[in-house]
C-alpha positions, 0 to 999 in steps of 0.5 A, a space after each residue: 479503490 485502493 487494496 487492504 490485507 486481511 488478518 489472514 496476511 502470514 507476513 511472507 513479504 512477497 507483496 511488500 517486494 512487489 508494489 510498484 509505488 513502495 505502499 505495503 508495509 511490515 506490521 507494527 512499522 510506522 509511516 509517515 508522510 513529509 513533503 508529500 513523501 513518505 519514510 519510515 521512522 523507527 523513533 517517532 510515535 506510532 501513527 494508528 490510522 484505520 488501515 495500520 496494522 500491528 500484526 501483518 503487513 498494511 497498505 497505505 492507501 494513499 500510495 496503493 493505485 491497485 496496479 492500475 495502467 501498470 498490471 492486468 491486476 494488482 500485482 500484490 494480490 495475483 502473488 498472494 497465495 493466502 488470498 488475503 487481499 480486498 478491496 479496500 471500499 473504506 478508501 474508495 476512489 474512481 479509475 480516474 482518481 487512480 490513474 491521477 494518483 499513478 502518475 503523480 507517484 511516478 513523478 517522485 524522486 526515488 519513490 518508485 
Protein backbone atom coordinates (compact mmCIF):
# COMPACT_ATOMS: atom_id res chain seq x y z
CA UNK A 1 0.00 0.00 0.00
CA UNK A 2 0.90 3.13 -0.90
CA UNK A 3 2.62 5.69 2.37
CA UNK A 4 0.91 8.81 3.64
CA UNK A 5 2.86 11.81 6.11
CA UNK A 6 1.22 12.34 9.10
CA UNK A 7 0.68 16.37 10.65
CA UNK A 8 3.89 15.89 12.37
CA UNK A 9 5.66 16.28 8.62
CA UNK A 10 8.08 19.87 9.61
CA UNK A 11 8.02 20.47 5.65
CA UNK A 12 12.23 19.98 5.52
CA UNK A 13 11.62 18.38 2.03
CA UNK A 14 14.11 15.66 2.51
CA UNK A 15 11.40 13.05 0.95
CA UNK A 16 10.07 15.13 -1.56
CA UNK A 17 14.04 14.99 -3.24
CA UNK A 18 13.99 11.04 -2.46
CA UNK A 19 11.03 9.50 -4.10
CA UNK A 20 11.98 7.86 -6.89
CA UNK A 21 8.59 8.05 -8.80
CA UNK A 22 8.15 12.14 -8.19
CA UNK A 23 4.97 11.23 -5.72
CA UNK A 24 5.57 13.78 -2.73
CA UNK A 25 4.45 17.14 -2.97
CA UNK A 26 5.07 20.61 -1.09
CA UNK A 27 1.66 21.34 1.01
CA UNK A 28 -0.96 23.49 -0.60
CA UNK A 29 0.43 22.53 -4.44
CA UNK A 30 -2.12 21.15 -6.52
CA UNK A 31 -1.65 18.21 -9.01
CA UNK A 32 -3.15 17.02 -11.46
CA UNK A 33 -2.99 14.30 -13.70
CA UNK A 34 -3.01 14.59 -17.80
CA UNK A 35 -2.35 11.78 -20.02
CA UNK A 36 -1.80 9.22 -17.37
CA UNK A 37 1.13 11.91 -16.33
CA UNK A 38 1.16 14.06 -13.63
CA UNK A 39 2.34 18.27 -13.54
CA UNK A 40 1.78 20.47 -11.50
CA UNK A 41 -0.08 23.67 -12.16
CA UNK A 42 -0.15 26.81 -9.98
CA UNK A 43 -3.29 28.34 -12.09
CA UNK A 44 -5.92 25.90 -11.92
CA UNK A 45 -8.42 25.23 -9.10
CA UNK A 46 -7.24 23.00 -6.32
CA UNK A 47 -7.83 19.48 -6.32
CA UNK A 48 -8.99 18.41 -2.47
CA UNK A 49 -8.55 14.64 -2.48
CA UNK A 50 -8.48 12.89 0.69
CA UNK A 51 -4.55 12.43 0.90
CA UNK A 52 -3.84 16.50 -0.35
CA UNK A 53 -2.57 18.50 2.31
CA UNK A 54 -2.62 22.18 2.68
CA UNK A 55 -0.28 22.38 5.56
CA UNK A 56 2.79 19.80 4.75
CA UNK A 57 3.99 17.59 2.14
CA UNK A 58 1.51 14.86 0.67
CA UNK A 59 1.68 11.54 -1.28
CA UNK A 60 -0.01 10.98 -4.18
CA UNK A 61 -1.02 7.45 -3.87
CA UNK A 62 -1.04 6.67 -7.32
CA UNK A 63 2.40 7.34 -7.86
CA UNK A 64 4.00 6.05 -4.16
CA UNK A 65 5.04 2.00 -5.00
CA UNK A 66 6.25 2.24 -1.03
CA UNK A 67 9.89 1.56 -2.75
CA UNK A 68 8.83 -1.60 -3.60
CA UNK A 69 11.78 -3.75 -5.83
CA UNK A 70 13.87 -0.59 -5.68
CA UNK A 71 14.71 0.02 -1.39
CA UNK A 72 14.77 -2.42 1.52
CA UNK A 73 12.38 0.27 2.52
CA UNK A 74 10.57 3.04 1.52
CA UNK A 75 13.33 5.53 1.07
CA UNK A 76 10.92 8.58 2.20
CA UNK A 77 10.38 7.04 5.63
CA UNK A 78 14.20 5.47 6.52
CA UNK A 79 15.07 9.49 5.88
CA UNK A 80 12.25 10.98 7.75
CA UNK A 81 13.74 11.82 11.33
CA UNK A 82 10.03 13.27 12.55
CA UNK A 83 8.82 9.43 12.00
CA UNK A 84 5.99 10.77 10.11
CA UNK A 85 5.47 8.29 7.68
CA UNK A 86 2.50 5.21 7.51
CA UNK A 87 0.90 3.28 5.77
CA UNK A 88 -1.74 4.56 3.97
CA UNK A 89 -4.38 1.30 4.53
CA UNK A 90 -7.10 3.85 2.81
CA UNK A 91 -5.09 3.24 -0.42
CA UNK A 92 -4.53 -0.35 0.04
CA UNK A 93 -3.03 -2.41 -2.84
CA UNK A 94 -1.34 -5.89 -3.12
CA UNK A 95 2.74 -6.48 -3.43
CA UNK A 96 1.38 -7.34 -6.82
CA UNK A 97 -0.30 -4.30 -7.73
CA UNK A 98 2.79 -2.52 -6.50
CA UNK A 99 5.10 -4.28 -8.45
CA UNK A 100 2.88 -3.52 -11.70
CA UNK A 101 2.53 -0.01 -10.84
CA UNK A 102 6.53 0.40 -10.49
CA UNK A 103 6.93 -0.87 -13.64
CA UNK A 104 4.32 1.15 -15.54
CA UNK A 105 6.03 4.16 -13.78
CA UNK A 106 9.21 3.53 -14.72
CA UNK A 107 8.14 3.37 -18.38
CA UNK A 108 7.27 7.16 -18.26
CA UNK A 109 9.07 9.47 -20.24
CA UNK A 110 10.65 11.94 -17.94
CA UNK A 111 8.78 10.97 -14.85
CA UNK A 112 11.39 8.98 -12.99
Amino acid sequence: MPMKISNNCDNCGTCEILCPYNAIYPGGVNWRKVHNKYFVFCDEPLIFDDFWSRDHYYIVPDKCTECIGKYPKPICAAACSKSCFDKDVTHWESEEHLFAKKEYLETMPGLV
